[in-house]
C-alpha positions in Angstrom: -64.1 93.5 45.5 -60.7 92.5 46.8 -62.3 89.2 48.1 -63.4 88.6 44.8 -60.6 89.2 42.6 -58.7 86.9 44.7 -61.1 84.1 44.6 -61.2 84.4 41.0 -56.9 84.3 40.8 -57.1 81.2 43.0 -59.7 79.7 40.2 -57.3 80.5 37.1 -54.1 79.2 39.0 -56.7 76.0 39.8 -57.6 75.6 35.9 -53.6 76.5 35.1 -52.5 73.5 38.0 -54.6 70.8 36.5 -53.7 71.9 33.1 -49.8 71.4 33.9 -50.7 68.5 35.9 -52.8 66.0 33.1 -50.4 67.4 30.1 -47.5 65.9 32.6 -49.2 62.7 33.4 -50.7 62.0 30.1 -47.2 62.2 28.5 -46.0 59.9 31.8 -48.7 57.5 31.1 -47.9 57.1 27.5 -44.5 56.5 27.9 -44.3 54.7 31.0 -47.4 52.0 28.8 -45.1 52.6 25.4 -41.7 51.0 27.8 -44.2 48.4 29.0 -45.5 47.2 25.9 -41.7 47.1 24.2 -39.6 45.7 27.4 -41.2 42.4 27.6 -38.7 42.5 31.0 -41.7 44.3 32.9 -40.1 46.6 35.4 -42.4 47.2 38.9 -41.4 50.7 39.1 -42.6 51.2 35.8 -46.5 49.5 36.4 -46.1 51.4 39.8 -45.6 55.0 38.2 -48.4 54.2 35.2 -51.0 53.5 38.4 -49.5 56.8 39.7 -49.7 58.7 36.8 -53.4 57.3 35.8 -55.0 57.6 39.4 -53.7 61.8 38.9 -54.9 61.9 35.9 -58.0 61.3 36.8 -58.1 63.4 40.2 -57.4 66.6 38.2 -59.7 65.9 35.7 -62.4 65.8 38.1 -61.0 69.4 39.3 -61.3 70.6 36.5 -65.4 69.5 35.7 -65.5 70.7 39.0 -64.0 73.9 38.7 -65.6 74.9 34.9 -69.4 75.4 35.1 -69.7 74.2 31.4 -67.8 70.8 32.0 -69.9 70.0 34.6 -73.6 71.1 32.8 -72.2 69.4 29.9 -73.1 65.7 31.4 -76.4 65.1 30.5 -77.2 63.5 33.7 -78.6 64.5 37.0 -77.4 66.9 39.2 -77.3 64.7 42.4 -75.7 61.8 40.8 -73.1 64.1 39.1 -72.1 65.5 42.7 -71.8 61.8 44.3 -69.9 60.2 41.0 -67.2 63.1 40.9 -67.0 63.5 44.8 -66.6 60.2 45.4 -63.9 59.3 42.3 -62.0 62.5 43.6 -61.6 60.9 46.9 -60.6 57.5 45.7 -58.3 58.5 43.8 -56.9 60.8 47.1 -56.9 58.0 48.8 -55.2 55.3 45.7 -52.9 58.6 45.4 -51.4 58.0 49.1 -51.4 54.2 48.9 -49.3 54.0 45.8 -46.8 56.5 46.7 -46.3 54.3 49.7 -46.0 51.2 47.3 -43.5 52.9 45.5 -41.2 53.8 48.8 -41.4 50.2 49.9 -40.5 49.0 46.6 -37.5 51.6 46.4 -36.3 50.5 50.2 -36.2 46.6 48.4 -34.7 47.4 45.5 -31.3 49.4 47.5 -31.8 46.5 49.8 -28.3 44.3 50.1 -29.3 40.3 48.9 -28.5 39.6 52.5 -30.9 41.8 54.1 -34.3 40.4 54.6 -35.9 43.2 52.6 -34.9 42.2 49.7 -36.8 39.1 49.6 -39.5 41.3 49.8 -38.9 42.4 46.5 -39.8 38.5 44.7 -43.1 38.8 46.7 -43.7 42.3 45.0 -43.4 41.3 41.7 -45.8 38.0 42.0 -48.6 39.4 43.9 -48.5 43.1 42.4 -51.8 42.5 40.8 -53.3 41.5 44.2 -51.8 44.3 45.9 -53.9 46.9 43.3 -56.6 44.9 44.0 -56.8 45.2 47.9 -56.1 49.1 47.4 -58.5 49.5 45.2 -61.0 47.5 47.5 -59.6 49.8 50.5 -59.8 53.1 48.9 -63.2 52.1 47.1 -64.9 51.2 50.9 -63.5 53.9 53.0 -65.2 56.6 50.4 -68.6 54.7 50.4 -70.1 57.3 52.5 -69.8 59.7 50.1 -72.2 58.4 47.8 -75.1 58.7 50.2 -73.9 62.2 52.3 -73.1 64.5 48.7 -76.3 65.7 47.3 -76.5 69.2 44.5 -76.7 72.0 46.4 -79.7 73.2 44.0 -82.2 69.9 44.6 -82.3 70.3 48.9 -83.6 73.3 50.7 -82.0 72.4 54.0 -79.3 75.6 55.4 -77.1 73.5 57.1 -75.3 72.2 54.3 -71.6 72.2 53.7 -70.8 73.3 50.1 -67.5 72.1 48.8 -68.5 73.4 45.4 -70.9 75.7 43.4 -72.7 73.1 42.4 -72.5 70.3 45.5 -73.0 70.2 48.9 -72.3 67.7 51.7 -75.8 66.8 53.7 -75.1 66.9 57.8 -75.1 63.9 59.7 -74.4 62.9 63.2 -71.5 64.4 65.1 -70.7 60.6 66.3 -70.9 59.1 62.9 -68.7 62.0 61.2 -65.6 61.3 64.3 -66.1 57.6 63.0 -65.4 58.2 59.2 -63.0 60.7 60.0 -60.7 58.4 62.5 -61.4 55.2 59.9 -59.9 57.8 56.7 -56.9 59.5 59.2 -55.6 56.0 61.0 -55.6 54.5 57.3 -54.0 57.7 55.4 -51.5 58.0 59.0 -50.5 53.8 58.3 -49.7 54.5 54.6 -47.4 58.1 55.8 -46.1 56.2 58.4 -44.7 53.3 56.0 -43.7 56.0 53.7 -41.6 57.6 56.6 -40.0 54.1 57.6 -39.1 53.4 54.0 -37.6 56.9 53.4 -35.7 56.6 57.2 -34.4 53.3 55.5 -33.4 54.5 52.4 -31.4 57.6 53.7 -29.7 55.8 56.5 -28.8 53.1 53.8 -27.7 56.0 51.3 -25.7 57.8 54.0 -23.7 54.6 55.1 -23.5 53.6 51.6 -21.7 57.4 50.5 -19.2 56.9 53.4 -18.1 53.5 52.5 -17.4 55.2 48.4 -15.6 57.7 50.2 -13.0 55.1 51.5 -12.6 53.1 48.5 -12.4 56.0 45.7 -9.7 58.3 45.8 -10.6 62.4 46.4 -9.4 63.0 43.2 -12.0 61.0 41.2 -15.3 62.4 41.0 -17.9 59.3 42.3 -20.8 58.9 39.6 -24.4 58.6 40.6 -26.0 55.1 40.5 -29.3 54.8 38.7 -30.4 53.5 42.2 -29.3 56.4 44.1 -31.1 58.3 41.5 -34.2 56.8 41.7 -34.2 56.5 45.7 -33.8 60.3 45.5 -36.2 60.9 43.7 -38.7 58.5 45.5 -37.3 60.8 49.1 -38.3 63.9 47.5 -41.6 62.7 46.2 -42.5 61.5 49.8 -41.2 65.1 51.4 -42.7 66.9 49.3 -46.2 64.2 49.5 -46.2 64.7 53.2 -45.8 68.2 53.8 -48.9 69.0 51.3 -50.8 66.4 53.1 -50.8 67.4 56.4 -51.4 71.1 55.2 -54.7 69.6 53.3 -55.4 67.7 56.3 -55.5 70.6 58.6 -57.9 72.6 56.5 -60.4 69.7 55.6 -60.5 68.4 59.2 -61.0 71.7 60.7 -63.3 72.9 58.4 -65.4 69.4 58.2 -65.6 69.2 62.1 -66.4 72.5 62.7 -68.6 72.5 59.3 -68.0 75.6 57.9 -66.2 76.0 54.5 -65.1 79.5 52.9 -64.9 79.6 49.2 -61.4 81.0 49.3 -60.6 79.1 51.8 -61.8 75.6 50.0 -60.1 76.9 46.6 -56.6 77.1 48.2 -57.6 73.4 50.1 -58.3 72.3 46.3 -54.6 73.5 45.0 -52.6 72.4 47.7 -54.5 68.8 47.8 -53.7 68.6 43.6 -50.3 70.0 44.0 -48.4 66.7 44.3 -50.5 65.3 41.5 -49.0 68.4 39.6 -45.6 68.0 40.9 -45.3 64.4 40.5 -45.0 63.5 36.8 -42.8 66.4 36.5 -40.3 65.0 38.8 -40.5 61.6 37.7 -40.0 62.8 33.8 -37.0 64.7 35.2 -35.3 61.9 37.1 -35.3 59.7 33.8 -32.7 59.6 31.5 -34.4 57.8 28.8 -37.4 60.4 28.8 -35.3 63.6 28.8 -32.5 62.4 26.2 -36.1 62.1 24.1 -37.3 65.3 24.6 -33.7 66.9 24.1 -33.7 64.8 20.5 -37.0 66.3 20.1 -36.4 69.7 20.6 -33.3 69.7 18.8 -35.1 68.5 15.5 -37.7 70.7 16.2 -35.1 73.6 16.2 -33.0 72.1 13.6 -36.3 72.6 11.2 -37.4 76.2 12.3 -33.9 77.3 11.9 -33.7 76.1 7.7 
């Protein structure tokens, strides 16, 4: 009874997560396309955050067709191909989710970047080739998920006991122990390359920020109170987004490898795998609609308006 009370907590605060989460990244989207489409100056951070915020989108609304048995009867199509079709867009967009988080360190280490420093020319190569670098990610992260579409089958249309169930509805079909160590070191050295250059760029930035903050403290007096740049700003927030991206990665990592090599997957077990792998698509938006000015002095306006007329 305990066991089941608890598995159906984990389901509300699943439903509640991706809730939070698309409400943030719609609104992120929106605005991020609204700045686009007025500043003809087209700012790389800005397409960079709009990839983020629409590759999250769409991983938690897969979550939640997967997680609401009426959402996911609802498509009038058949079981099997509704397994492999959400399966495999919820690990592309896992997989776009790493890649353009590391996009957006690099960029960040570029932008800090003194015009001397060989980084920075880095930065002109970003902004002509941008379109080519979705491209190849999109390729990557569309190819290293092929698999799925052949190994996820409904867990209603086979009869075979050896299946791993990562849902009520879908299952993952066995195949050989030598194939499996394959996919799973082609998926962990590309995931590991993308975390690694999101370590090197964060490394960069917070050495760059540390010797930056001891030269202010020479030229400005003790008695003057330094402001923040809008580029320390942003690199802080870019170092807590990768923190923060890491940490829940290698806790996901831990329970999908183990439980995928060993095949075995709990129900409780998979339902805390699926909140801590759609946390930082949660948590993302909301810290990059904290971190800008523009988007809070809106919301302030906003909701004093909205005050101002329930007050009359």
């Amino acid at each position: 009874m305990k066991s089941l009370s608890a598995f159906a907590a984990i389901k509300h605060c699943l439903v509640l997560q991706a809730g939070i989460g698309i409400s943030a990244n719609v609104f992120l989207l929106f605005f991020r396309i609204f700045t686009l489409l007025l500043d003809h100056r087209h700012k790389l951070v800005d397409l960079i955050t709009s990839h983020l915020a629409l590759v999250h989108l769409i991983m938690l609304l897969v979550v939640v067709f997967f997680v609401s048995p009426d959402l996911f009867e609802s498509l009038n199509l058949q079981n099997d191909f509704k397994c492999r079709m959400l399966f495999f867009v919820n690990r592309v967009m896992r997989s776009l989710s790493i890649c353009t988080t590391s996009l957006l360190s690099m960029l960040q280490a570029t932008t800090i970047s003194p015009s001397t420093c060989w980084l920075a020319s880095f930065k002109h190569k970003f902004t002509n080739y941008i379109i080519y670098v979705f491209i190849f990610l999109w390729c990557l992260s569309l190819s290293g998920s092929t698999n799925l579409i052949f190994n996820t089958v409904a867990s209603s249309n086979v009869t075979q006991t050896n299946l791993l169930n990562i849902n009520k509805y879908c299952s993952l079909s066995p195949t050989s122990y030598s194939l499996r160590s394959v996919m799973f070191t082609l998926t962990t050295s590309r995931d590991v390359f993308f975390i690694g250059i999101m370590l090197l760029s964060s490394a960069y930035m917070v050495i760059f920020l540390f010797r930056h903050q001891r030269r202010s403290q020479h030229l400005h007096s003790t008695s003057l109170i330094p402001r923040t740049s809008p580029e320390k700003r942003a690199t802080q927030t870019i170092l807590q987004l990768v923190s923060f991206f890491v940490v829940m990665y290698w806790v996901d990592f831990i329970i999908s490898s183990s439980s995928t090599l060993l095949w075995a997957y709990d129900p409780v077990v998979l339902d805390i795998q699926g909140f801590v792998g759609n946390v930082y698509a949660t948590v993302c938006p909301l810290v990059l609609i904290r971190s800008d000015k523009t988007i809070i002095s809106i919301l302030q306006n906003m909701w004093q308006k909205c005050h101002q007329f329930l007050t009359r």
